[in-house]
Every structure is written in C-alpha cells, then in structure tokens.
BAFI-3210 file (N, C-alpha, C; in Angstrom, 3 decimals, decimal comma, padded with zeros to 6 digits):
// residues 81
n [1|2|3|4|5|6|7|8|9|10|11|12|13|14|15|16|17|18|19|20|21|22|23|24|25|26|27|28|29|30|31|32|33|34|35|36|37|38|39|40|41|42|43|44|45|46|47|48|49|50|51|52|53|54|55|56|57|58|59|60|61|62|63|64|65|66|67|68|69|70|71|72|73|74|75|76|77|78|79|80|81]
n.u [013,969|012,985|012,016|012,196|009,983|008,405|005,853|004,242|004,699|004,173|001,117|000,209|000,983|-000,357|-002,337|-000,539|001,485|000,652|-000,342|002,522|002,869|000,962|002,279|004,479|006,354|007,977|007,375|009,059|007,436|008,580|008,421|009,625|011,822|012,348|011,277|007,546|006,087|005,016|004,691|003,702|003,065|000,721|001,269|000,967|000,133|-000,225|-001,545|-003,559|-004,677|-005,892|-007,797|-009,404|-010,799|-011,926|-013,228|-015,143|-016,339|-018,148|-019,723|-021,135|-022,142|-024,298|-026,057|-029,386|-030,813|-031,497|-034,342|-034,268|-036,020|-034,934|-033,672|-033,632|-031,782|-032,043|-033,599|-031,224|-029,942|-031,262|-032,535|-032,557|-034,807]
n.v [045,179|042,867|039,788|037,128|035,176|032,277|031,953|030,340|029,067|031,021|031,265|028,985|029,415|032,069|033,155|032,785|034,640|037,058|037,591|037,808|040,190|042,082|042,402|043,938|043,166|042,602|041,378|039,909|038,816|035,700|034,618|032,057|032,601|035,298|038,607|039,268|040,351|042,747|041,642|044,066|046,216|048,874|052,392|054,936|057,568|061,098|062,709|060,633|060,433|062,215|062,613|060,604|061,441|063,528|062,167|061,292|062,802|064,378|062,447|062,126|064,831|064,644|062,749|062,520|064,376|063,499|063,418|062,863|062,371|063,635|062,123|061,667|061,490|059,143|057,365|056,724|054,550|053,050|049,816|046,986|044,649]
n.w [-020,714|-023,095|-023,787|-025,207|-027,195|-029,016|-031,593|-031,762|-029,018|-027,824|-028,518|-027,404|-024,420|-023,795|-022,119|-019,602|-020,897|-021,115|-018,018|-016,897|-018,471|-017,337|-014,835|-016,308|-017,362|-020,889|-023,993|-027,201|-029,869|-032,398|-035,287|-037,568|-036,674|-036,832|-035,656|-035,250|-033,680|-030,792|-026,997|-024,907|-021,638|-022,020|-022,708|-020,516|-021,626|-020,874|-022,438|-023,450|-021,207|-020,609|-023,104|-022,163|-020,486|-021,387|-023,367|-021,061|-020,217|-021,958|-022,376|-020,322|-020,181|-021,790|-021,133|-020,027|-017,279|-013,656|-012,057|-008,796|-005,689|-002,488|000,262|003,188|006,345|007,790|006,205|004,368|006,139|006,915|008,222|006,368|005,966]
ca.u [014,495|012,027|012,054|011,993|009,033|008,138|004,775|003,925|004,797|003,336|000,091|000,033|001,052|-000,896|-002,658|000,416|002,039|-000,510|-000,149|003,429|002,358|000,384|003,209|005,613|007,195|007,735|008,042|008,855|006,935|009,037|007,645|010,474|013,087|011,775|010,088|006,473|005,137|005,606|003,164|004,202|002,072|-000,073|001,660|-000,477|000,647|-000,993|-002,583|-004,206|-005,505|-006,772|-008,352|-010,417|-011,119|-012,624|-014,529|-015,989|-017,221|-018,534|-020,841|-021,695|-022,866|-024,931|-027,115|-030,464|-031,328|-032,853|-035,015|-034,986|-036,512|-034,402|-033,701|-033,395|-030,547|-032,867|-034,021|-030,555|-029,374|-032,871|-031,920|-033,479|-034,615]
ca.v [044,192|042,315|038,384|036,391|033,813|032,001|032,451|028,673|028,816|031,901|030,701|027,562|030,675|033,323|033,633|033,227|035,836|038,007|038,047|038,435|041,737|042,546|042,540|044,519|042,188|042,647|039,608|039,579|037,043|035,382|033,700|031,243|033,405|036,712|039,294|039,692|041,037|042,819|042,323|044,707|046,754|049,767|053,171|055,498|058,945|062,062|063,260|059,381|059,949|063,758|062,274|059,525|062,470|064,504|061,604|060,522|063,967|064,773|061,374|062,532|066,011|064,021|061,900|063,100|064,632|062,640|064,574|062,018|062,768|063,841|061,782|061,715|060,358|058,035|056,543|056,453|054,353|051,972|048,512|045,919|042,972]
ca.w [-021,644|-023,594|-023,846|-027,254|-027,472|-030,843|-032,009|-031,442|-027,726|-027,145|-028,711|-025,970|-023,019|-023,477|-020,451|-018,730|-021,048|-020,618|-016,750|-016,676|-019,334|-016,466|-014,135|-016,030|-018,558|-022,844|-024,933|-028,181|-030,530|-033,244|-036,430|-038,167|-036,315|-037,223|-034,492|-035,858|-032,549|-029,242|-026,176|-023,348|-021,247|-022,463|-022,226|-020,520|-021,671|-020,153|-023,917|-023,839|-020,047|-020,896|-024,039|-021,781|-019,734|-022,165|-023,822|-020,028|-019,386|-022,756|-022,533|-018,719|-020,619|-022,916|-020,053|-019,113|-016,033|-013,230|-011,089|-007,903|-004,471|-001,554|000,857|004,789|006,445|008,339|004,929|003,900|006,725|007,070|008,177|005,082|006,402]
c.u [013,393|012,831|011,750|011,190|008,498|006,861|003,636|003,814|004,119|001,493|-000,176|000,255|000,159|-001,201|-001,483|001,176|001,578|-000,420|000,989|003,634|002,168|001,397|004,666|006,366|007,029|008,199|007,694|008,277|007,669|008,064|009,050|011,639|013,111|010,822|008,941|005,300|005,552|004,392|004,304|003,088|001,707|001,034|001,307|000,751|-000,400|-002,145|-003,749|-005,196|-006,559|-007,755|-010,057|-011,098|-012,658|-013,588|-015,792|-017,114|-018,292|-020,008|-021,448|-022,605|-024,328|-026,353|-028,093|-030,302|-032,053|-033,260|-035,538|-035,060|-035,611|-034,800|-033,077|-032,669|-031,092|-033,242|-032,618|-029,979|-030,269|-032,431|-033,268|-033,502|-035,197]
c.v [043,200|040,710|038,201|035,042|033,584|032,284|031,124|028,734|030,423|031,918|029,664|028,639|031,686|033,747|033,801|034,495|037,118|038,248|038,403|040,079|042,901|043,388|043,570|044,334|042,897|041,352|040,272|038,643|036,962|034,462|033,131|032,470|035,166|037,257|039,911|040,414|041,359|042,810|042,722|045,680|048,530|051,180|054,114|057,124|060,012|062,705|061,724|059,583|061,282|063,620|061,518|060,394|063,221|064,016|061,376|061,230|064,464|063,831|061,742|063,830|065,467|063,891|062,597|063,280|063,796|063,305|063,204|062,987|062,610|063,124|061,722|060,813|059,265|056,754|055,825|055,092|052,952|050,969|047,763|044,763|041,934]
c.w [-021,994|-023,984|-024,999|-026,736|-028,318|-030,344|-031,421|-029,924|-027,174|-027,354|-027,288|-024,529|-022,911|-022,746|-019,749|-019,136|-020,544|-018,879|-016,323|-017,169|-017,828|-015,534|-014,743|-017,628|-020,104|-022,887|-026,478|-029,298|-032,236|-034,332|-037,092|-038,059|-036,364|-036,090|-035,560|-034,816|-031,680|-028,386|-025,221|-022,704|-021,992|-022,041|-022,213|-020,331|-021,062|-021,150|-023,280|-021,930|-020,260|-022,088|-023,599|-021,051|-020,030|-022,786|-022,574|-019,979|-020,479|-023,119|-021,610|-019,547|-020,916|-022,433|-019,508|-017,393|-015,147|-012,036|-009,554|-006,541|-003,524|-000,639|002,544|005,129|007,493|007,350|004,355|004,406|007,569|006,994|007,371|005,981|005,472]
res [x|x|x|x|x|x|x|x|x|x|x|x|x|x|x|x|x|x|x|x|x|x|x|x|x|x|x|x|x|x|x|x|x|x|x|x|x|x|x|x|x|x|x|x|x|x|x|x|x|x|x|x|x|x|x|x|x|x|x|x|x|x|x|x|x|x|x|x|x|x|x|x|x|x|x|x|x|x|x|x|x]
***
C-alpha cells in the first residue's frame, strides 16, 4: 500500500523518503491533489539481473590480459611493517 505525500513535503523529506524506499515503503507524490509520481523500490526482475550479467561479463571479455608474476604463499602472507 503506497502512501500519499504532496510534492512540497516530499521535496523538504526526501532523504527521509528515500530511506523509508529503502526499507520497503511506496509513496505517492501529489501535485495540487493530483498523483504526478511514485517512488518505491526498484524491481529486480530476473531478465534485468541476466541483462547486468551479460553486460558485466561482456566488459570483463573486453579487459586486457595481465601477465603478473606468481606468487609464493610466503610473499602472500609477508608481515608489512
């Protein structure tokens, strides 16, 4: 169930709207009585996560090679002082 907050008072909240968002919440935002907006949280469909997927790996393709030197688990594990 989504909440009704004018436009005015959600201007002066935001942050707070925004963290209740976070948490869960919808609000509607009114303009002179009229809904001209909804914030509610993001809705993460399985296309939209297979999408981010496909862009991550496709940039990972992309990225040069880096040819670094093998290291010993002595080196790994070398107290810095």
């Amino acid at each position: 169930m989504s909440r009704t907050v004018t436009a005015a008072d959600a201007n002066r909240q935001f942050s707070r709207l925004l963290q209740e968002v976070k948490e869960g919440r919808s609000f509607i935002v009114t303009s002179h009585g009229r809904p001209v907006a909804k914030l509610s949280p993001p809705e993460l469909s399985e296309e939209a996560a297979a999408a981010a997927r496909t862009a991550l790996f496709s940039r990972l393709r992309r990225q040069p090679l880096t040819r670094a030197a093998r290291w010993t688990r002595d080196e790994l594990y070398e107290d810095v002082e």
